[in-house]
Biopython code that builds the backbone (N, CA, C, O; Angstrom):
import numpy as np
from Bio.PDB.StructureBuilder import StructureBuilder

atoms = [
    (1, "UNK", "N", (5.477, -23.320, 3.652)),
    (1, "UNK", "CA", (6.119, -22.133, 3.100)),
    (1, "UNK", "C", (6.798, -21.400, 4.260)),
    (1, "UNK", "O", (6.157, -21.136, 5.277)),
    (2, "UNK", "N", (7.941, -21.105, 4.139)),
    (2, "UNK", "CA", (9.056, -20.384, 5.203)),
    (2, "UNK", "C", (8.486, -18.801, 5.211)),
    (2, "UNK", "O", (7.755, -18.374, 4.318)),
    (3, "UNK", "N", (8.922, -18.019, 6.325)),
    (3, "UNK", "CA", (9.251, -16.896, 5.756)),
    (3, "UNK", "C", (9.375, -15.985, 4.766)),
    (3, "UNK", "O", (8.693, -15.138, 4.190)),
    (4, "UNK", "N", (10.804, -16.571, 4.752)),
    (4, "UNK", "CA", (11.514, -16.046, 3.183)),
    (4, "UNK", "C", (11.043, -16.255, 2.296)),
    (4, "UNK", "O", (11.063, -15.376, 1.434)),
    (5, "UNK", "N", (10.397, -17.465, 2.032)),
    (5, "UNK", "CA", (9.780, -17.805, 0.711)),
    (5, "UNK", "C", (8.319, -16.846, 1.002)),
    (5, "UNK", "O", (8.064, -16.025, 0.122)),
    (6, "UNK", "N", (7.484, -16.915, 2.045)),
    (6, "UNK", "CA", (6.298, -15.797, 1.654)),
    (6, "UNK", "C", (6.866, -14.023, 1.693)),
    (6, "UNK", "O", (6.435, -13.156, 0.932)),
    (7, "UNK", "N", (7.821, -13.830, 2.680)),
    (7, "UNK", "CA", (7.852, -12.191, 2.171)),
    (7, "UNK", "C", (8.339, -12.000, 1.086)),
    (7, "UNK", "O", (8.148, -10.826, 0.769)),
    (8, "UNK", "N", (9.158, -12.829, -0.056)),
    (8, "UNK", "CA", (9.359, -12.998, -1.224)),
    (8, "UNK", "C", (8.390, -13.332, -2.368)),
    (8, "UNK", "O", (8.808, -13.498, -3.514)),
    (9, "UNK", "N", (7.580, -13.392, -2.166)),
    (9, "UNK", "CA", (6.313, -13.971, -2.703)),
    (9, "UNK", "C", (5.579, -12.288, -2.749)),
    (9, "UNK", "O", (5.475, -11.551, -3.729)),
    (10, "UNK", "N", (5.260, -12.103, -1.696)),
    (10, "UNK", "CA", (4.283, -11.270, -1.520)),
    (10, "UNK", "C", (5.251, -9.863, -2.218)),
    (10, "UNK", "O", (4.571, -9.047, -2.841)),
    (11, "UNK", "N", (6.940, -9.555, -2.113)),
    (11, "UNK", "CA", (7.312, -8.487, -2.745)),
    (11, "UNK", "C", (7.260, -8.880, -4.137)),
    (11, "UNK", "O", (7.356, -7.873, -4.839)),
    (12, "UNK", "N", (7.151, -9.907, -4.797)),
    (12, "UNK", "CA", (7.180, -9.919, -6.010)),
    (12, "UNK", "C", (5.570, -9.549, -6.557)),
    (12, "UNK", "O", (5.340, -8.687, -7.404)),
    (13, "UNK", "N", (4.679, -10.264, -5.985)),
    (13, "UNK", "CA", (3.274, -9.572, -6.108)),
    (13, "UNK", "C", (2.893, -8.512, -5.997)),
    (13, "UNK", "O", (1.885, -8.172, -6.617)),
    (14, "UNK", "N", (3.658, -7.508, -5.060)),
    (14, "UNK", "CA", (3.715, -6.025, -5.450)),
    (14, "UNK", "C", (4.131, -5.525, -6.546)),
    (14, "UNK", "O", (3.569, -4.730, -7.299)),
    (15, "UNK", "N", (5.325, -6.106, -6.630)),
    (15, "UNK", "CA", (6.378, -5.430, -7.610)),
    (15, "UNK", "C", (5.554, -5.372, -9.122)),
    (15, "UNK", "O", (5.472, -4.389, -9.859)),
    (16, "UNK", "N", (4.876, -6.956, -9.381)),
    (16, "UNK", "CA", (4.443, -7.078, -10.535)),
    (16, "UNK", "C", (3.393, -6.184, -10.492)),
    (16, "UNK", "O", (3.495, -5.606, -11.574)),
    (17, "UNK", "N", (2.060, -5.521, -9.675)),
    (17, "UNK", "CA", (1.065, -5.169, -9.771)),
    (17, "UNK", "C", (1.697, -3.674, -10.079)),
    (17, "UNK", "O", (1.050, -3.049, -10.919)),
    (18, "UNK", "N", (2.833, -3.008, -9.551)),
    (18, "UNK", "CA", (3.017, -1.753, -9.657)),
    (18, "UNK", "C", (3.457, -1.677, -11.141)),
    (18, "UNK", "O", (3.178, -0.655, -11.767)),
    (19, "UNK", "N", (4.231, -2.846, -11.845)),
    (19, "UNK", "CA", (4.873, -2.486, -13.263)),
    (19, "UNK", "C", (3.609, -2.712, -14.195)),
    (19, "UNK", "O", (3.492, -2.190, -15.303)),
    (20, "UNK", "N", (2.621, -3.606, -13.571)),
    (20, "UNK", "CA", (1.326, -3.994, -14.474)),
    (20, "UNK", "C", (0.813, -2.749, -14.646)),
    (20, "UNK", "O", (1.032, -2.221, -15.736)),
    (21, "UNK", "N", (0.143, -2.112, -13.785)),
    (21, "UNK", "CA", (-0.447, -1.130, -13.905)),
    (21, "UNK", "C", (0.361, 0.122, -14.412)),
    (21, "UNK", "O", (-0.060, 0.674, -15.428)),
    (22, "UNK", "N", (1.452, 0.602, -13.810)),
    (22, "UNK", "CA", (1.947, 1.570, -14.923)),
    (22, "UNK", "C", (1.948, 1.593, -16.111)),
    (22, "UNK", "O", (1.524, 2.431, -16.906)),
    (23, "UNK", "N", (2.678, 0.183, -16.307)),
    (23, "UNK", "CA", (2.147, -0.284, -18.443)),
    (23, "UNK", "C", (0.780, 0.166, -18.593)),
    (23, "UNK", "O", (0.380, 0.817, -19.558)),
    (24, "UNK", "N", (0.253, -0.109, -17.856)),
    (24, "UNK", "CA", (-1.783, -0.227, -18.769)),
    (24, "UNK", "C", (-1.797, 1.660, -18.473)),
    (24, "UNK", "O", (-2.131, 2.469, -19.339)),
    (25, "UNK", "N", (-1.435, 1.956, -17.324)),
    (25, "UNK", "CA", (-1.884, 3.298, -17.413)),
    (25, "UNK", "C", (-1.004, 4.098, -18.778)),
    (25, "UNK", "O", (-1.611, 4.852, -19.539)),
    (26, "UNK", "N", (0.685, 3.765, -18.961)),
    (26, "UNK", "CA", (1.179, 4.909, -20.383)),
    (26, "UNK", "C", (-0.234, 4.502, -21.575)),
    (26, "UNK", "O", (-0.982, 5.348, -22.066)),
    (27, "UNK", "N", (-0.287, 3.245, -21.783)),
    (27, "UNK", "CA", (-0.734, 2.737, -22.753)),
    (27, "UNK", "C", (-2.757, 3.180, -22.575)),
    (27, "UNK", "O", (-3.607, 2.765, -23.363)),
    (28, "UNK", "N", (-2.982, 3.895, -21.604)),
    (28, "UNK", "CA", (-4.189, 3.850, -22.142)),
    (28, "UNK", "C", (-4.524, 5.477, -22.520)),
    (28, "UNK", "O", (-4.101, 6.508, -21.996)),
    (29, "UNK", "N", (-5.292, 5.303, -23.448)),
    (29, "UNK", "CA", (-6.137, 6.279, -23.970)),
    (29, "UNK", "C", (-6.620, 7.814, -23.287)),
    (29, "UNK", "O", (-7.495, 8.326, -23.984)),
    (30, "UNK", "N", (-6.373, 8.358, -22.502)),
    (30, "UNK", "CA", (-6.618, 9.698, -21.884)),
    (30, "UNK", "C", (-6.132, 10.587, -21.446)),
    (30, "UNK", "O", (-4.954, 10.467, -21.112)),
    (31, "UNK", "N", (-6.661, 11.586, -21.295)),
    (31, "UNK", "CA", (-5.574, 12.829, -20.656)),
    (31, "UNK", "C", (-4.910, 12.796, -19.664)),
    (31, "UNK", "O", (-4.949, 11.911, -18.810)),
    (32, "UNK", "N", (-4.263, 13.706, -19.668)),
    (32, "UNK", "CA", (-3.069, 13.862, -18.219)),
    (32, "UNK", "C", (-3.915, 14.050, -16.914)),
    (32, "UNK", "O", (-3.617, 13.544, -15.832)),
    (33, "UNK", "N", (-4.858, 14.733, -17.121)),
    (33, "UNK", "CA", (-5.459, 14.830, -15.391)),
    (33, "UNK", "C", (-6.373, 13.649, -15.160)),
    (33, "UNK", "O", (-6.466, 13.187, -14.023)),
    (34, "UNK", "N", (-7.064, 13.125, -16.178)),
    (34, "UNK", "CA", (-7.381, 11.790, -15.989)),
    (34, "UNK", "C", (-6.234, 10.940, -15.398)),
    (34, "UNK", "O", (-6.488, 10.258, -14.405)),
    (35, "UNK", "N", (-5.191, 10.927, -15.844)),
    (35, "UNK", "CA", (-4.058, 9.808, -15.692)),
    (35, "UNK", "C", (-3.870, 10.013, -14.481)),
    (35, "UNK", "O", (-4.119, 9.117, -13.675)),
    (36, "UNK", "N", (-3.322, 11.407, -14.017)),
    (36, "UNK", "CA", (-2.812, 11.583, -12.687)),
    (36, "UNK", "C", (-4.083, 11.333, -11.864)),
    (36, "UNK", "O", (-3.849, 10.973, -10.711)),
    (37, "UNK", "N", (-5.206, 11.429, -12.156)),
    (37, "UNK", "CA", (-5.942, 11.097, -10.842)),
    (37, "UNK", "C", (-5.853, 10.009, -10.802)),
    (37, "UNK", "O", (-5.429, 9.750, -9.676)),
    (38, "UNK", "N", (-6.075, 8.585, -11.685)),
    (38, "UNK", "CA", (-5.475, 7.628, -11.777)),
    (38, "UNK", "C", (-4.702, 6.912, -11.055)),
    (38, "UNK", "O", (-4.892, 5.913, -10.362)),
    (39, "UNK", "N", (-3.286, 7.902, -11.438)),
    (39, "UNK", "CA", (-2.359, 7.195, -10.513)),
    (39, "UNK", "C", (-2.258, 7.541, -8.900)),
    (39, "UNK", "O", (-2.075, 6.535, -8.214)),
    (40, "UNK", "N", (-2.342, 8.747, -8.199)),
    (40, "UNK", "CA", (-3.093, 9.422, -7.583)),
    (40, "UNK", "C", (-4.008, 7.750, -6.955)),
    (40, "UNK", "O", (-3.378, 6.726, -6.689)),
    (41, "UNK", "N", (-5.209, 7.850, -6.866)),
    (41, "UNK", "CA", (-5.919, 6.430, -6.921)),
    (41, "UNK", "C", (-5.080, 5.076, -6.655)),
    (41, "UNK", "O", (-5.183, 4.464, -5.592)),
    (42, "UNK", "N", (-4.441, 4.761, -7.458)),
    (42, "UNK", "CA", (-3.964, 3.496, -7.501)),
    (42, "UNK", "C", (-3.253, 3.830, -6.296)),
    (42, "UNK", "O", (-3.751, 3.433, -5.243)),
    (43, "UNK", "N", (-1.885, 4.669, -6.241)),
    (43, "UNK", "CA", (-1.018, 4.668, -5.338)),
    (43, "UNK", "C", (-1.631, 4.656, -3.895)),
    (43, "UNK", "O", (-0.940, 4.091, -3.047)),
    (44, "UNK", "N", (-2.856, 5.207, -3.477)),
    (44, "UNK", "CA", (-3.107, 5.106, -2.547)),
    (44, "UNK", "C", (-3.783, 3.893, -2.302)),
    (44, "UNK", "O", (-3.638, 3.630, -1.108)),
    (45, "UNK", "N", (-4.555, 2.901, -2.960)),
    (45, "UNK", "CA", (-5.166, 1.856, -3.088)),
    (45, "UNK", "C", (-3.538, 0.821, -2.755)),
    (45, "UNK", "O", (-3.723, -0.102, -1.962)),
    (46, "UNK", "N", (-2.468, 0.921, -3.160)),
    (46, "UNK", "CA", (-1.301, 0.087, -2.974)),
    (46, "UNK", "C", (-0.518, 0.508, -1.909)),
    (46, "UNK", "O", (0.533, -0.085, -1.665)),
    (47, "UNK", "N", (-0.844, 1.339, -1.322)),
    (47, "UNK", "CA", (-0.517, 2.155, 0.300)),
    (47, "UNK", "C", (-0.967, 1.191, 1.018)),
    (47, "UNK", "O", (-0.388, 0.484, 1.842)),
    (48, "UNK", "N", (-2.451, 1.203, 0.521)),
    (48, "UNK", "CA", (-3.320, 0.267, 1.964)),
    (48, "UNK", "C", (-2.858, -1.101, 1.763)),
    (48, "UNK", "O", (-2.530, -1.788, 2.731)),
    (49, "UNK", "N", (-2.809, -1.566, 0.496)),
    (49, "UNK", "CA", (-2.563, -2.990, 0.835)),
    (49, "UNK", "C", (-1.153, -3.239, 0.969)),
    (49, "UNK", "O", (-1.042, -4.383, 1.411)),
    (50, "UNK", "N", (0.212, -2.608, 0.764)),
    (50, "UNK", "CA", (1.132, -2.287, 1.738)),
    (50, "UNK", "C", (1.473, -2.361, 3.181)),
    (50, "UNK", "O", (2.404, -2.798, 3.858)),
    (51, "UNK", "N", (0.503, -1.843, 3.349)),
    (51, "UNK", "CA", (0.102, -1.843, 5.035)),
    (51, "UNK", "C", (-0.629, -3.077, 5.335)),
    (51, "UNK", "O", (-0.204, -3.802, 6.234)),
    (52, "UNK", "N", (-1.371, -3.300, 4.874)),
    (52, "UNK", "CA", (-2.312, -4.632, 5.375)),
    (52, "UNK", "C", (-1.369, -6.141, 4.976)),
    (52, "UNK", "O", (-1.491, -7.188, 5.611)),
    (53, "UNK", "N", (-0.572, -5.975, 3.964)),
    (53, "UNK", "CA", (0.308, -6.964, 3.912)),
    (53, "UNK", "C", (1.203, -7.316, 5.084)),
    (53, "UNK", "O", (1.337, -8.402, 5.647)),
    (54, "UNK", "N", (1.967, -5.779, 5.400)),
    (54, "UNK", "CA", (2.924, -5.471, 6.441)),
    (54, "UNK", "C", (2.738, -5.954, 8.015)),
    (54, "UNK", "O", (3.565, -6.473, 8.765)),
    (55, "UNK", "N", (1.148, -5.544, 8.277)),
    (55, "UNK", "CA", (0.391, -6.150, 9.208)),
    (55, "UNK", "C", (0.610, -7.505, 9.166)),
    (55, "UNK", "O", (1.218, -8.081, 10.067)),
    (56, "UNK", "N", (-0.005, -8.287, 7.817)),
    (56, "UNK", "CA", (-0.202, -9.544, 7.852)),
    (56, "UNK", "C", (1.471, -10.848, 8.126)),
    (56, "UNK", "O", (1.470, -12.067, 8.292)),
    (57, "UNK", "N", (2.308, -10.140, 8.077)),
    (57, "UNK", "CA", (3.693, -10.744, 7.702)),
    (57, "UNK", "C", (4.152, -10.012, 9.669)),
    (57, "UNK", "O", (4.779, -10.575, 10.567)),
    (58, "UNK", "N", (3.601, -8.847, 9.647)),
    (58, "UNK", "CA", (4.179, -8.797, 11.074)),
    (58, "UNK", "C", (3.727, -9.848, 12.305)),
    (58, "UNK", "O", (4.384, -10.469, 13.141)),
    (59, "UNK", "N", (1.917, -9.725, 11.938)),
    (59, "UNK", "CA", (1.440, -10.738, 12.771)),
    (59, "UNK", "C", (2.237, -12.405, 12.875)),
    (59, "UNK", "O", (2.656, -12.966, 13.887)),
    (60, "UNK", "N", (2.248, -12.991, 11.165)),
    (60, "UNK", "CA", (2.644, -14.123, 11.366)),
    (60, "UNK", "C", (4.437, -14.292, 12.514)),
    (60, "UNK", "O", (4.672, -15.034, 13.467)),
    (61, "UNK", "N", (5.289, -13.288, 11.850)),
    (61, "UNK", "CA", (6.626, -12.917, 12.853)),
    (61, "UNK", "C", (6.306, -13.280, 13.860)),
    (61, "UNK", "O", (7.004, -14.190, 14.309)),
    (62, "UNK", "N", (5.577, -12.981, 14.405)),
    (62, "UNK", "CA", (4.879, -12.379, 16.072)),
    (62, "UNK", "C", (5.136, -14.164, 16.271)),
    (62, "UNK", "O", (6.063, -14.738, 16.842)),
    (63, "UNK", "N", (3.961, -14.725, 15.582)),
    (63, "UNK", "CA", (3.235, -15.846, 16.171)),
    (63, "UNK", "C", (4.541, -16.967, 15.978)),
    (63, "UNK", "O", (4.651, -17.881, 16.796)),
    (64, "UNK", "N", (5.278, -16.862, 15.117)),
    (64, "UNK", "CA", (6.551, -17.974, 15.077)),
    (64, "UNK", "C", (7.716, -17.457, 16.337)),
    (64, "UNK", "O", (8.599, -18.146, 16.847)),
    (65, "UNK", "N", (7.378, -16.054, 16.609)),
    (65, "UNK", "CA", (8.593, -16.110, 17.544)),
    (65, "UNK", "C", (7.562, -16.534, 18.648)),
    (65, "UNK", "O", (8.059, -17.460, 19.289)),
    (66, "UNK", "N", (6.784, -16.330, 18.937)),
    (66, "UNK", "CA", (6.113, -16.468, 20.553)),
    (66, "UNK", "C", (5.996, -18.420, 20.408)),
    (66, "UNK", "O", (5.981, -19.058, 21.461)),
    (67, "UNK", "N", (5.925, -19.150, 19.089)),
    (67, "UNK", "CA", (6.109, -20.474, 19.151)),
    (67, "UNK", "C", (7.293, -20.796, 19.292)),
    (67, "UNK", "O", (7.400, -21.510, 20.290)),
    (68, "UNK", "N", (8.663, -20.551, 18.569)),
    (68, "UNK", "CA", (9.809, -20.847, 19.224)),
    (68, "UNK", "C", (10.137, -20.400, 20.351)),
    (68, "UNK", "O", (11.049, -21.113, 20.771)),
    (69, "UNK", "N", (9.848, -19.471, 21.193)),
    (69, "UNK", "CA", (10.145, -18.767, 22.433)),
    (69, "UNK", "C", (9.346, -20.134, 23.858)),
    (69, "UNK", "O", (9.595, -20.265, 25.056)),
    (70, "UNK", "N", (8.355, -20.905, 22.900)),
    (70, "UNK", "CA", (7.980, -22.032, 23.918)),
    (70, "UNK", "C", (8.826, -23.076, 24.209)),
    (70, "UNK", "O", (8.486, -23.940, 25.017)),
]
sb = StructureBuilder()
sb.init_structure("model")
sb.init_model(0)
sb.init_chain("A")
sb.init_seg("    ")
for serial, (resi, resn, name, xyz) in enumerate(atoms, 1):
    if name == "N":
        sb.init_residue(resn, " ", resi, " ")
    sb.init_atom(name, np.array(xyz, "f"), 0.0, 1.0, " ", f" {name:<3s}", serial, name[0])
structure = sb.get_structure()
């Protein structure tokens, strides 16, 4: 798997988890301050793995340039 093909991979696995969960959150059953803490919650739960993705795609960068740079 190239690059392109995993940071493409991995934005579409965001993309889908952010439209998944908005659907389930209009569609479920509770109040507004329930919801917003909710989302509130989620958004920060998709912050971190944002970041830990970002990490993970920077590290690999790292390690293909320091192998072509041999």
């Amino acid at each position: 798997m190239n690059r392109d093909s995993s940071a493409g991979f991995f934005a579409g696995l965001i993309i889908g988890a952010v439209i998944g969960a908005a659907v389930g959150l209009l569609y479920a059953p509770q109040s507004g301050d329930e919801t917003r803490r909710l989302v509130k919650g989620k958004a920060a739960a998709t912050k971190e793995t944002l970041a830990k993705a970002a990490g993970r795609v920077k590290e690999a960068v790292s390690s293909k340039m320091a192998q072509a740079n041999d």
